[in-house]
C-alpha positions, 0 to 999 in steps of 0.5 A: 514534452521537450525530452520526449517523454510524456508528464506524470499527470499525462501518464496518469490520466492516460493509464488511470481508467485502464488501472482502475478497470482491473481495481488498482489505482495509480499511486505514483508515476516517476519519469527518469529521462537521465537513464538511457533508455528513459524510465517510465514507473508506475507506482500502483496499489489496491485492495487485492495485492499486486502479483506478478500476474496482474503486473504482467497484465498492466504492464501490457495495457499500459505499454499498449497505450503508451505506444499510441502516445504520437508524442512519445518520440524515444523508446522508453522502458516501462516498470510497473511495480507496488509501493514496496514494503518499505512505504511508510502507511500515511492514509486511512486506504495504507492502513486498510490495505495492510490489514492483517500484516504487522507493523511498527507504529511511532506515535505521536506522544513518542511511544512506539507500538508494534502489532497486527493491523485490524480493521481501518475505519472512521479515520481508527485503526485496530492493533492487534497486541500481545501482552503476556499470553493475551493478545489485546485489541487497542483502537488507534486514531489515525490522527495519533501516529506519527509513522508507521512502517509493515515489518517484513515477517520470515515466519507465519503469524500466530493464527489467534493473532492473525484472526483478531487482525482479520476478523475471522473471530467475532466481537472480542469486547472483552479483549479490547482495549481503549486508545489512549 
């Protein structure tokens, strides 16, 4: 610890329980002891989304534990934030976590696809896709994505799209489609 400042690994390990305990685990720590004061930032995702009020409160947990560090010598600023929007989906918890939010898929064959994420399982992801006045269910694997990317959206969603997405309508065989 020549800058003072504690590793990524000992940030995680230290703040990992702690996180887990409120339901969030810690997806990245970046250290950037160039700035002054130094940055700590903690990089945190769950199945319930991060508000500012659970980011208050792990941010005070974390500053808690951190300031008991002995060998933390310099002041430091500590950022405790979500992956962001603009975090590509890349695993199975990605894709689940994001469920009911739309986004744009590249796969692997070249095409591109844009849809409402349904539910994530066995390594498949549903997509929820209109075509014409219909909307369709198209099972995805995982495997078969090349990149994916949640849309920022400025209006609600259509609610027949949003309960296909969400499961708030039963089984709609007859609506879905086979992956190809």
């Amino acid at each position: 610890m020549a800058t003072g400042l504690p590793t990524q690994t000992q940030v995680i390990e230290l703040l990992g329980g702690e996180f887990a305990r409120a339901g969030y685990e810690i997806e990245d720590v970046v250290i950037d002891s160039h700035t002054r004061p130094p940055r700590i930032t903690v990089i945190a995702d769950g199945d319930t989304a991060l508000d500012l009020d659970v980011i208050a409160t792990l941010s005070r947990s974390a500053s808690a534990l951190l300031d008991d560090v002995d060998d933390i010598d310099d002041g430091y600023v500590l950022e405790v934030s979500s992956p962001g929007i603009d975090r590509p989906l890349t695993t199975e918890k990605h894709f689940r976590r994001a469920r009911g939010r739309r986004v744009e898929l590249a796969l692997a064959d070249g095409s591109e696809l844009t849809g409402r994420v349904g539910e994530t399982r066995d390594g498949t992801t549903s997509l929820v896709l209109r075509h014409g006045r219909e909307w369709t269910i198209r099972e995805i694997p995982l495997v078969d994505i090349a990149k994916a990317v949640v849309q920022v959206e400025f209006s609600p969603p259509i609610e027949a799209e949003l309960a296909l997405a969400t499961g708030a309508i039963g089984d709609r065989a007859d609506r879905t489609e086979a992956g190809t």
